[in-house]
N, C-alpha and C positions, 0 to 999 in steps of 0.2 A: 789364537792358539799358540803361537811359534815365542808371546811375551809371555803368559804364564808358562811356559817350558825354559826360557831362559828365567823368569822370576825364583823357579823352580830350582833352578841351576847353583842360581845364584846362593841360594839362602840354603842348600843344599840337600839332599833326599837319600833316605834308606829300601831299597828295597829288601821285602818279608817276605815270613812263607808264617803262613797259620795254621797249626794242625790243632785239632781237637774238634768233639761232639756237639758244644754250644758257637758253631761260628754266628750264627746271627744275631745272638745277645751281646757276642763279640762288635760286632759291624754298631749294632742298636745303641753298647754303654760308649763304641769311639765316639758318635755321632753324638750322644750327649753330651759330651764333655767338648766337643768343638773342633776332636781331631781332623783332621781331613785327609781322607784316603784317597787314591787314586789308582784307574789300572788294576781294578780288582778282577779276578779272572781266577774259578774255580776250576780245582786240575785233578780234584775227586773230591768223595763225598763228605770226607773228614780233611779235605785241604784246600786252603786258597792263597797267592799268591798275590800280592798288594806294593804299592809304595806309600810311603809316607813321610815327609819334610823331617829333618834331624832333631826340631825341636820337638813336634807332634812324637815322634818315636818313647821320648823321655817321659812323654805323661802316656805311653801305652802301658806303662810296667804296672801301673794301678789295675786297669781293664784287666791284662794278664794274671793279675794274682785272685782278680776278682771269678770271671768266668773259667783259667783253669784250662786253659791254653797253653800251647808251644809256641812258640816265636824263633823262626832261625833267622838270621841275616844273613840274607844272598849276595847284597853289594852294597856297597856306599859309595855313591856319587853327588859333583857337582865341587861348587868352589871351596869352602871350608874344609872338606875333606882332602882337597887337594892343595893349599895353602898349610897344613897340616905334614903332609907327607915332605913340600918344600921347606920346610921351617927345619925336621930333621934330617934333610938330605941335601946339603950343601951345595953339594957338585951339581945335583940334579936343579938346584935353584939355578944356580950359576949358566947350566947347560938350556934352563929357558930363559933367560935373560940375555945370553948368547943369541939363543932359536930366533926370537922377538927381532932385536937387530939386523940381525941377518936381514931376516924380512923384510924391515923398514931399506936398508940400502938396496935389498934384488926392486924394490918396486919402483924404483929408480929408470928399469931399464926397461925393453920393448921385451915381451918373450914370446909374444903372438901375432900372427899380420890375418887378418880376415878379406878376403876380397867378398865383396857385395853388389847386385845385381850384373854378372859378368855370363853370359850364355857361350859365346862366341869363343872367347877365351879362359880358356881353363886356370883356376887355381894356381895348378903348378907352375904354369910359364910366365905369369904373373908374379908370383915369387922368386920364380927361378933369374928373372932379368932384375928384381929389385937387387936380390943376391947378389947380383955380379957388378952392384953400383954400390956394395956398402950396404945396402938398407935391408938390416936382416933381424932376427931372434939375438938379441943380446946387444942393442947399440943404447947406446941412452940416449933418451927420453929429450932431453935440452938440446941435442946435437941437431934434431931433424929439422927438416926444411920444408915444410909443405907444400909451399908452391914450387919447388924444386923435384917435388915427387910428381907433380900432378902435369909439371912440364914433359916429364921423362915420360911419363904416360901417354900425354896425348903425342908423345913427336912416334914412342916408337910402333903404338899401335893402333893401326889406319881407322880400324872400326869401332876405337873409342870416340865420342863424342863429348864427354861430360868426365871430370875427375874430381870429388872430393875427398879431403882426408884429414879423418878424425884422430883422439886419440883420447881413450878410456883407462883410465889405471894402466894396465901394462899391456892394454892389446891394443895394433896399430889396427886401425878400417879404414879399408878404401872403399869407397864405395863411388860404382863408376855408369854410364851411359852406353848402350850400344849400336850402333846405325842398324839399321837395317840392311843385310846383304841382299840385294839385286838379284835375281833367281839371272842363271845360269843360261841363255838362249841357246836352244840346242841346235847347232849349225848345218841346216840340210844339207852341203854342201860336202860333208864328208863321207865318201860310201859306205853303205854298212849293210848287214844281212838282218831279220828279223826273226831271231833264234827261240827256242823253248826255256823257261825260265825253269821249268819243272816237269815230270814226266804227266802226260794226259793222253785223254783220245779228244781228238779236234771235232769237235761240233761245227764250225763254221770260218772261212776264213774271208775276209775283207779285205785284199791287197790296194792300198791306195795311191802305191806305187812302188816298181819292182817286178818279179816271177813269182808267182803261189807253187811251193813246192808240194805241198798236202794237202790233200781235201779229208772232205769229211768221214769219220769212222776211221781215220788214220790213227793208229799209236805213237805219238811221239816219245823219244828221251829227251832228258836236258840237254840243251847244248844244240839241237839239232834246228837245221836251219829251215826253217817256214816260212818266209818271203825272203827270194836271194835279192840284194843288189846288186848279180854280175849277170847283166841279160846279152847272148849270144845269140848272132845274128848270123843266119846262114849263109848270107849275102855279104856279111861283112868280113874285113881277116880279124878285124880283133874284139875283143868283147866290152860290153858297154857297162861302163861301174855307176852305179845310181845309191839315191839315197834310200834304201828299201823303209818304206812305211805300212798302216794297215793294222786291223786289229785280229787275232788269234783268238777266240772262244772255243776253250777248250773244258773237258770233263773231268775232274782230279779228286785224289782222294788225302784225306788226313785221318791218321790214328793217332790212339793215345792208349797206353794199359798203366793201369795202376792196383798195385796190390795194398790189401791192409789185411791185419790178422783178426781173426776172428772170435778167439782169446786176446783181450786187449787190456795191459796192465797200466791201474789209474794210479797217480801220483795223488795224497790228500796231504794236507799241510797239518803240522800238530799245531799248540801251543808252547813247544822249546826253538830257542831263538838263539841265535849270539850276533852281538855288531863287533863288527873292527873299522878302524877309524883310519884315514887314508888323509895324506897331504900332498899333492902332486906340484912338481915343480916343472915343465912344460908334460915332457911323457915318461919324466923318473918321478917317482914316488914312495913316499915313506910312510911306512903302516906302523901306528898306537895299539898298544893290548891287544897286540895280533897272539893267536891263541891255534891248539890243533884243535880242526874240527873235529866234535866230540860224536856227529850223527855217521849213522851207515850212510844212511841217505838223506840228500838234504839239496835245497833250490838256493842259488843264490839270487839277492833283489840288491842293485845297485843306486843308489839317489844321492844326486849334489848338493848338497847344505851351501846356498848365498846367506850369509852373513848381513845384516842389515838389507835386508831383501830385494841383495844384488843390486845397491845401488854403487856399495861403494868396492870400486876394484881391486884386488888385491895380487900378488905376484903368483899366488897362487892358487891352487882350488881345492876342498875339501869335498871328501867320498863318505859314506855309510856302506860298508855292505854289511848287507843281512842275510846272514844263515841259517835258513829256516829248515827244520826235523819234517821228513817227509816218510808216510808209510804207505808201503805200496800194496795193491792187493790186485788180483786179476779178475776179471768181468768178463760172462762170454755176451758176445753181440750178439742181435734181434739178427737172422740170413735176411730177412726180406729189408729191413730198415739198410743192413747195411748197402748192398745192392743199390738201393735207393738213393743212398749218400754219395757212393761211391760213381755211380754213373753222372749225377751233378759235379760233381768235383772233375771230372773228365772230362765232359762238355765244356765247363770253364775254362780250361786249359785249352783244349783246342778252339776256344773262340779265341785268343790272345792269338792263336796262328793264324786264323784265317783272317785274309781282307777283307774288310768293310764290305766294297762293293760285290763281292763275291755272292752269288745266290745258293744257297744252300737248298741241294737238292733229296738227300736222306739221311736217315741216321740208322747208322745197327750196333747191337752193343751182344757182347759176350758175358757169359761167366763162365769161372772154371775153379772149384775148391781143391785145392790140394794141402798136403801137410798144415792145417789150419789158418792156410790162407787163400782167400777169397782175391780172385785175379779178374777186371773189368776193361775190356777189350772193346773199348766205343770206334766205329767206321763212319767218319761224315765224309758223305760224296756233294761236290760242288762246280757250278760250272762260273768258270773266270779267263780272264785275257792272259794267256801265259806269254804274249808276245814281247822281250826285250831287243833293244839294238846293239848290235855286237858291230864294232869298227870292222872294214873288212883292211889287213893290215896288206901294203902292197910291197911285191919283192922287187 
């Protein structure tokens, strides 16, 4: 598909518009004669819009006098038309022959640094220390040192293992190794209280070591302290600071409400379109046949055109966007479907809050319509360990 579009390019294309009563005898005498149309797309019943190659255009004039048709021309695209417009406009030859060069010398240089397999160490701090060594967005290409990048890597940060580094047209990759961090031993040795992570009523408590401040049917808040480690001894003068441990099973609740309206206005896509053509040179860019948009309403669709099918790098990157005509019109929703949608959609959401291990003990769910909007009020009740360790800090 992407060579017949450049074939297309190349040898250049008209797009039409076809009005009149015989379009099919139209379509029937191009195809006899060996025209080749493409992109044909009826936009009413006396019209259709078409392309067709600049020479096929020239043997249309026959079909048109014959069936008795309109023919407008909407654009003319591709290379001849545009070696055409360079041939009378000097400057503008000049100003791509300029463009081109430019080009050839920018791809010369680095203008992008990719880091690849890196969890541990972010992006940023990774570019940020090559930065502060020279090795940035704008150095050339010839200057680098590879194993002088890869040395710098492994001296300054501990939990790289592995560093290699590429280089593709104008983006530098590194792409790097990461050790595994060692989980953390939590050191009983330090005192601490076993506090509430979240507000519940305690179902049960299991001190494994420490004072149980709450038993069961108790309300706790956050913050509040459920096994102390400061155990006080009536015999003793002073009081005994421990590592408070033990599990908290407590009863807790999550909600969620979500509104949607019940008049709900759909976006449908026409058949009128416009592209503009984009050149970006890291994150500045220059827009071709950039035009006002001519719809009320309209979606944009944005896609990256690779050239040679991204094999070969170039300093820069080219955009499509597409301006697609949108007509909007309003639908009233099904009450019972919505409802239905809407309390799924809620439940999702509060599954992303609740822990795994958490046992989910009920669900209740609301509605409530006002001003033509439908409000869903889902309550899941769950019973889980709200017990965290909070350091106890000494004065």
């Amino acid at each position: 598909m992407g060579l017949i579009k450049i074939w297309n390019y190349l040898r250049g294309y008209v797009i039409i518009k076809v009005e009149g009563l015989t379009l099919e005898r139209f379509l029937n005498l191009a195809a006899d004669k060996d025209i080749y149309l493409w992109d044909i797309k009826r936009i009413d019943y006396t019209l259709l819009k078409m392309k067709v190659s600049a020479k096929g255009f020239k043997e249309l004039k026959e079909v048109v006098k014959k069936v008795g048709c309109r023919v407008e021309v909407v654009n003319k695209k591709g290379m001849p038309f545009l070696l055409y417009r360079l041939k009378n406009r000097k400057v503008l030859g000049l100003g791509v022959f300029i463009f081109f060069s430019v080009i050839i010398i920018l791809s010369s240089f680095i203008w992008s640094i990719e880091i690849i397999g890196n969890e541990i160490y972010s992006d940023d701090s990774i570019i940020e220390f090559l930065s502060n060594k020279n090795i940035k967005s704008g150095i050339i290409k010839y200057t680098i040192d590879k194993d002088y990048i890869k040395n710098l890597l492994l001296n300054k940060f501990e939990y790289i293992s592995f560093a290699s580094i590429d280089i593709k047209g104008t983006r530098l990759i590194i792409s790097i190794q990461e050790q595994d961090i060692p989980p953390k031993k939590l050191d009983t040795s330090i005192p601490c209280n076993v506090v509430a992570s979240k507000k519940g009523i305690i179902v049960k408590v299991i001190a494994k070591n420490g004072k149980t401040m709450v038993r069961k049917g108790d309300v706790v808040k956050k913050g509040q302290i459920l096994i102390a480690g400061i155990i006080a001894d009536d015999n003793a003068e002073e009081s005994i600071l421990v590592h408070a441990d033990g599990d908290v099973i407590a009863r807790t609740r999550y909600s969620y409400r979500l509104e949607e309206p019940i008049v709900k206005v759909i976006e449908e896509e026409t058949e009128n379109k416009i592209e503009i053509y984009e050149i970006k040179f890291g994150e500045k860019g220059i827009q071709f046949f950039s035009e006002n948009i001519p719809y009320e309403y309209y979606v944009q669709k944005t896609k990256e055109v690779k050239p040679f099918g991204g094999k070969i790098y170039l300093p820069f990157r080219i955009f499509v966007h597409e301006y697609v005509e949108v007509e909007k019109r309003e639908v009233k929703q099904n009450i019972e479907f919505l409802k239905q949608s809407s309390y799924i959609k809620a439940v999702e959401e509060l599954n992303k809050q609740i822990p795994e291990e958490a046992e989910i003990q009920s669900k209740d769910v609301m509605y409530n319509i006002e001003k033509n909007i439908l409000s869903t009020y889902v309550v899941v009740e769950v019973v889980e360990d709200i017990g965290q360790k909070q350091i106890i800090k000494m004065k």
